[in-house]
N, C-alpha and C positions, 0 to 999 in steps of 0.2 A: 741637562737639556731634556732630559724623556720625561720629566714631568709635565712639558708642553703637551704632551701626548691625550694628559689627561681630559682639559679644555676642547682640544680637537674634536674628540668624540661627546663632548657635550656633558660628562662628569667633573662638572666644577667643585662637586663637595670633595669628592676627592683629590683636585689639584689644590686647595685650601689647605687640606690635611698635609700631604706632602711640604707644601712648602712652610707651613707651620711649624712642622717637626724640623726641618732645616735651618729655622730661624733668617728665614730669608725677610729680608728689611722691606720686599718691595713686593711682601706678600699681599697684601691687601688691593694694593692696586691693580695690580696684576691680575687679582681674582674680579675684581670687578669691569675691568678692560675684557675681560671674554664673556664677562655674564652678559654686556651690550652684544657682542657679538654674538653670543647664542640665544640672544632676545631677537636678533635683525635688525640692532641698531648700530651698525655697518661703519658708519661715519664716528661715532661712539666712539667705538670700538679701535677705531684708528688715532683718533686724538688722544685714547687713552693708552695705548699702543706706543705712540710715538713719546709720550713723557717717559715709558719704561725705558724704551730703547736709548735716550741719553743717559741711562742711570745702569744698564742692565750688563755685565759679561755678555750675554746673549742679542746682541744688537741686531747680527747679521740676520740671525734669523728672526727675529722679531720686524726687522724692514720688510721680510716677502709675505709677513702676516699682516703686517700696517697695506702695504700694498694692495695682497687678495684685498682688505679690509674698505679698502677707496675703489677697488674693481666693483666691490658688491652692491657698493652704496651708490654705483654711478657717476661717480667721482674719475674722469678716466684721465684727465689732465696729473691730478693729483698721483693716481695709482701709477700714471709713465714713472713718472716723478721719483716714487718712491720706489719704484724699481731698476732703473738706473740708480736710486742711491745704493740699493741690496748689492749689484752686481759691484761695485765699488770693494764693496768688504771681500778681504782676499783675493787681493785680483792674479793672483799666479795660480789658482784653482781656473782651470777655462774649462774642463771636459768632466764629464761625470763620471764617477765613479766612488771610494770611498771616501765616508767622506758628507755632511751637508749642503757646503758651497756647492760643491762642481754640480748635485744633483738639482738643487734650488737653481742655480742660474743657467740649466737647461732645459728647465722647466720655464723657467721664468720668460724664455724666448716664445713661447707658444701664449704666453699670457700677454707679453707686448705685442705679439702680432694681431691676437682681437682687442686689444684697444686699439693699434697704431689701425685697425682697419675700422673700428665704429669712428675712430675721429678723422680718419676722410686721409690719413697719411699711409697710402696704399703703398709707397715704396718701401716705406721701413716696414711696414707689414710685412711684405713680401721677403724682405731681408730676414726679419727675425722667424719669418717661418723657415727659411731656410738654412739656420740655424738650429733651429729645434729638430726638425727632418734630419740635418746630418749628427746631431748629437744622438740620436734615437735611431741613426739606421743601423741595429740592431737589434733594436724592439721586435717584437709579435706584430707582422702589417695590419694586424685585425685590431690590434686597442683603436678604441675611439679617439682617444688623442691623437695618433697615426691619421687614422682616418679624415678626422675632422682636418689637421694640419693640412692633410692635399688637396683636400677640398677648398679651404682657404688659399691656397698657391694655387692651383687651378682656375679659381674666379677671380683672384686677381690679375693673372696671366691673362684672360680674357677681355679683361679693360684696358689693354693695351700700355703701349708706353711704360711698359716696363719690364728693362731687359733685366733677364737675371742671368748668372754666371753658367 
């Protein structure tokens, strides 16, 4: 899995090379499904993404890169979509900690809450930020993620009609 690592930060010769020396079958594509994404072609990158993830050990995580992937591209129907599929893999992983499920799908609550808030569904918004807040109240209150999450449950709380717990 840390060869994903490589693509992340935008060194695709070297996630090539890796997975060449590995003899991974599903190197090529693979390398070409992030070169769209470190080009900005987002949507690309998702479709290329999503033919891995049927073929790949690494599904789970490849769903919350398919999804960031439909977030980037403006695709927000598609990126719920695919996040609610992520969250599916492992579902006895719910809290973060070691581990990539539990971190990915506590993370992945602060991502459904600015989609489920650009597409006008202000309640699961406000659900899924509260979510993310209680997985992270132990975070540093100064990260921006922090920040930005109260911010978002604050403006939603002010458009009324929506009670939270």
């Amino acid at each position: 899995m840390f060869p994903f690592v490589y693509p992340l930060l935008g060194e695709i010769d070297d996630y090539r090379r890796v997975l060449r020396s590995a003899g991974d079958p599903l190197a090529d594509p693979s390398v070409e499904a992030f070169r769209k994404r470190t080009r900005g072609d987002f949507a690309g990158a998702a479709r290329g993404l999503s033919e891995l993830a049927a073929r790949s050990p690494y599904r789970d995580f490849l769903q919350y890169l398919i999804a960031d992937s439909w977030m980037q591209a403006k695709e927000d129907g598609k990126a719920i979509e695919a996040l609610l599929l992520a969250r599916t893999s492992f579902t006895g992983v719910t809290a973060p900690g070691p581990g990539y499920a539990g971190m990915f799908r506590a993370r992945s609550d602060a991502q459904l809450a600015a989609l489920y808030e650009r597409t006008g569904n202000h309640l699961r918004a406000a659900e899924a930020t509260e979510r993310f807040l209680a997985a992270w109240s132990k975070a540093d209150p100064d990260l921006s993620e922090i920040k930005e999450a109260r911010a978002r449950l604050e403006r939603l709380q002010a458009r009324g009609n929506i009670s939270l717990r």
